[in-house]
N, C-alpha and C positions, 0 to 999 in steps of 0.2 A: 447306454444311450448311444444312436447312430444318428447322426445327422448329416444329411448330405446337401451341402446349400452353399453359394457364393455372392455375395450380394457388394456393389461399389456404390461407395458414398462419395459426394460431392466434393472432398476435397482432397481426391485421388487416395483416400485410405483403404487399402483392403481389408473388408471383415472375411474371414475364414471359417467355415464351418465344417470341418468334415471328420470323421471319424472321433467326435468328442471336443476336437479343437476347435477353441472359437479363440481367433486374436484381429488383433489390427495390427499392420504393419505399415513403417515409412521406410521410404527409400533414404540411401547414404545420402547425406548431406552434397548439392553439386548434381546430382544425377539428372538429365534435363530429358526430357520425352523426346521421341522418336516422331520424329515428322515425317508426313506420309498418309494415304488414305486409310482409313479404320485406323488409328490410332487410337491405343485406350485411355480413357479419362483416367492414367495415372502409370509414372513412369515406371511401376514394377508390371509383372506380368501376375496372371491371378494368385499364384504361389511363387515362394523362391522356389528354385530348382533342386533338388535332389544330385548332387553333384560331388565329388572328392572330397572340396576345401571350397571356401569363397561363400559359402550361401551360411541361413541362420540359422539360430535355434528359435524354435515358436513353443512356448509353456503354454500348457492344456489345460484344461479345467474337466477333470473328468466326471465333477457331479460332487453331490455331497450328502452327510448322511448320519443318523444316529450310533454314537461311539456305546459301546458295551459301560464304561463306565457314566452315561447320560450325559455326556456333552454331545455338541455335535459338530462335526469336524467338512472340512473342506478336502476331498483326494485333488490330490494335482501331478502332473505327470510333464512330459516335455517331450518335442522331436527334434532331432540335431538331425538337418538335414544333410549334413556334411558324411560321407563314407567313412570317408579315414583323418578329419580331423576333429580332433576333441579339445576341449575348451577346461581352462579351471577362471573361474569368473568368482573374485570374494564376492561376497553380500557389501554390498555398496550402490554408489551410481547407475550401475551395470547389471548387477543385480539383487532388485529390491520387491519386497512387499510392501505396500501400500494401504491404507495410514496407519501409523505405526512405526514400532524398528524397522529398519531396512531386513536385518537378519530376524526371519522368523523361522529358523528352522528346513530352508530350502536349499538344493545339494548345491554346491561350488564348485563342483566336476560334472562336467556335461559329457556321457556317452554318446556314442556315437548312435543313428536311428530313433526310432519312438522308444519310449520308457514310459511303460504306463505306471501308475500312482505311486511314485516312488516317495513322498511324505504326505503328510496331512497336516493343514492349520486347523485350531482349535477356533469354530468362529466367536465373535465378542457376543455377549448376550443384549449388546444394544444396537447391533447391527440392522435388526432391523430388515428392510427393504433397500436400504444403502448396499454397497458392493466392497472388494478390496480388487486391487488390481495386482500382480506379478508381473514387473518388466523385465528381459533380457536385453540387450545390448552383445550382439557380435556381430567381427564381420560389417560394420558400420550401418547395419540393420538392426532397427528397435524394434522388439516386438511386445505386446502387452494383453494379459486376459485377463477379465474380470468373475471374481468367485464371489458368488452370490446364491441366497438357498430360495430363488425360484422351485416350485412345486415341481415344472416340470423337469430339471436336473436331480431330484433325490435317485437315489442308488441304494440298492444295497448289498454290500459288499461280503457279508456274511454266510447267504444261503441265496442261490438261484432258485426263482420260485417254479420255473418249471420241471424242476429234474430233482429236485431238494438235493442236489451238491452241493458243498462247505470246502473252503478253502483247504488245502496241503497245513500239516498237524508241524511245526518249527522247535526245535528243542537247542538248548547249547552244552544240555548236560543229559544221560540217559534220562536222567529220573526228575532234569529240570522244571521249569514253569514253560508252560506254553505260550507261542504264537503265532497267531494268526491271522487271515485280515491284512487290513492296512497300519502301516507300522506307524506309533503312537510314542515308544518309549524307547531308549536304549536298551534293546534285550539282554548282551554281554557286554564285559568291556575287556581285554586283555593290553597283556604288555610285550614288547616287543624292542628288538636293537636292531637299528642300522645295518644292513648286510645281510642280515640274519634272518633265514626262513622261519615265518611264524606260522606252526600248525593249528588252520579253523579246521572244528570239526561241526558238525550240526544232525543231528537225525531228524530226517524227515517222511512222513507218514501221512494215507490220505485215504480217506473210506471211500471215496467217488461218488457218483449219482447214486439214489434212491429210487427215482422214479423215471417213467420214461428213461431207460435205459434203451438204444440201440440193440439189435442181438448181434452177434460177431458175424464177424463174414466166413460168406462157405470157406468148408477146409480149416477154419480158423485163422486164415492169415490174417494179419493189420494191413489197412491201405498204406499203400507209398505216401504218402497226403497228409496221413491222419495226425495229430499233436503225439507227442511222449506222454503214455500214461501217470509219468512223476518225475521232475527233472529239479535241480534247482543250480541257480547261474551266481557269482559273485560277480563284482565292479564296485570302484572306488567311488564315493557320495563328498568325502570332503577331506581335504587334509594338504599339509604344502608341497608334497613331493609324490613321485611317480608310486606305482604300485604296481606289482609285477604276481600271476598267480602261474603254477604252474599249472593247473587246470581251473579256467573259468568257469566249467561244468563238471564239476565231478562225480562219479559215479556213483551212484547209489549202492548198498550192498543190505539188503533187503532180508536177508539170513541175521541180519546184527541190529536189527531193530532201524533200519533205513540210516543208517550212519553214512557219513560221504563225507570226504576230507581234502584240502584243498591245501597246498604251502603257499605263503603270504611272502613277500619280501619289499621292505620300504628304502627308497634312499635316499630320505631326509628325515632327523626329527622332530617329532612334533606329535597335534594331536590327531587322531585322524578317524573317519566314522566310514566303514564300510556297507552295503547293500546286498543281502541274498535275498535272491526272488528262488519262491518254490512255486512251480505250477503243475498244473493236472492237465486231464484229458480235454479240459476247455480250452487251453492254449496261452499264451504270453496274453497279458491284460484280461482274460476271461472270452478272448476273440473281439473284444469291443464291448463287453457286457459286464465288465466290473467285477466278475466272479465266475469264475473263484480261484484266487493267488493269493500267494502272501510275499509281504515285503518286512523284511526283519533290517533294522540297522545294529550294529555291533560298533562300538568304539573301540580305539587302541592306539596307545600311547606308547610312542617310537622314539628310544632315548639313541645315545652316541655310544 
């Protein structure tokens, strides 16, 4: 779902609608409007800034949808508009889901840029036409989206119906259990020491489009432009201490059944859940279209 829309309500809150995200945001606490002609009815500017350090994070709601096992689930995703500053925010005050636990299952390390559907809530079966809401807190900016299963937000995440592509195929063992999709469950868990490189490996596999396929470009070459036919990225989701990979993207090697291995190193311990995203020819997030990626979480438990 693409939505391009900006709308200001009367008491200087901004709604945001763009690329899947819809939030409200207040400004820090003290921040006093700018006087002057056209002054906007509210002392932020339509969006925070896209900047280094200093600006927020805004949680997305990227749609919701029927889970394979019959539930139905909420994706959610988030942008840290910050370059190069990254956040570990517990599940708390700062951040929470709404009603209910604070902690439902939502990451406590914020990467830097968009991250599309990096968990999913299971929604309650008495929800209804009611909403839940996810706050952030950085940066002395609140921001807040509301996941609700509106007709016009369902997704799904499975199979794009025009090209019948399916998600990149997630493995932690050759001959393991699959996955795929938006992540639901802890796929692996390992264990790991302090100091100590922990080797992920993951094989990852992916049939492509079915229909409506593109034909290749003369010559055969790929555009400068075009997405990586199969790639998959690690980054840390939760845990108290830094995490360090010597490749964020590792290579595929497609001769060994798409195995790619990456070394881990913690320097605290504790428990900790990491994130691989596998994407295809559609791109990071699906291009804005919810499909077709996968997001696998893997735990690991980092002693001394």
């Amino acid at each position: 779902m693409l939505t391009c829309a900006v709308r200001w309500v009367a008491t200087g809150t901004a709604t945001l609608a763009a690329a899947g995200v819809l939030v409200s945001a207040q400004a820090p606490s003290g921040l006093a409007p700018q006087a002057g002609v056209g002054q906007l009815p509210s002392p932020l500017p339509l969006s925070n800034a896209i900047r280094e350090r200093g600006s927020s994070v805004t949680p997305a709601y990227e749609g919701w949808y029927h889970d394979r096992d019959g539930s139905v689930r909420f994706l959610v995703g988030y942008f840290n508009r910050n370059t190069k500053q990254e956040f570990d925010i517990p599940a708390g005050p700062d951040n929470r889901i709404e009603p209910g636990a604070p902690d439902q299952g939502q990451p406590t390390h914020f990467s830097a840029g968009r991250q599309w559907g990096v968990f999913t809530v299971k929604v309650p079966p008495n929800l209804g036409t009611n909403k839940m809401t996810w706050t952030i807190v950085t940066n002395g900016f609140t921001n807040t989206v509301s996941l609700h299963t509106r007709a016009e937000w369902i997704v799904e995440p499975y199979e794009d119906a025009a090209q019948k592509n399916t998600p990149p195929v997630l493995r932690f063992q050759p001959d393991g259990p699959s996955f795929t999709g938006p992540p639901a469950v802890v796929a692996a868990r390992y264990m790991a020491a302090v100091g100590v490189p922990l080797a992920l490996t993951a094989w990852v596999t992916d049939e492509g489009a079915k229909v409506n396929v593109p034909p290749p470009a003369p010559g055969g070459h790929t555009p400068s432009n075009a997405a990586p036919a199969l790639a998959i990225a690690w980054s840390k989701f939760r845990g108290p201490g830094a995490v360090t990979f010597d490749a964020v993207k590792p290579p595929i090697d497609r001769a060994h059944g798409g195995q790619a291995t990456t070394m881990a190193a913690f320097d605290t311990p504790g428990e900790y859940v990491l994130r691989v995203e596998a994407t295809d020819a559609s791109g990071v997030g699906g291009g804005g279209f919810q499909c077709c990626w996968t997001n696998a979480h893997v735990g690991v438990t980092v002693h001394n």
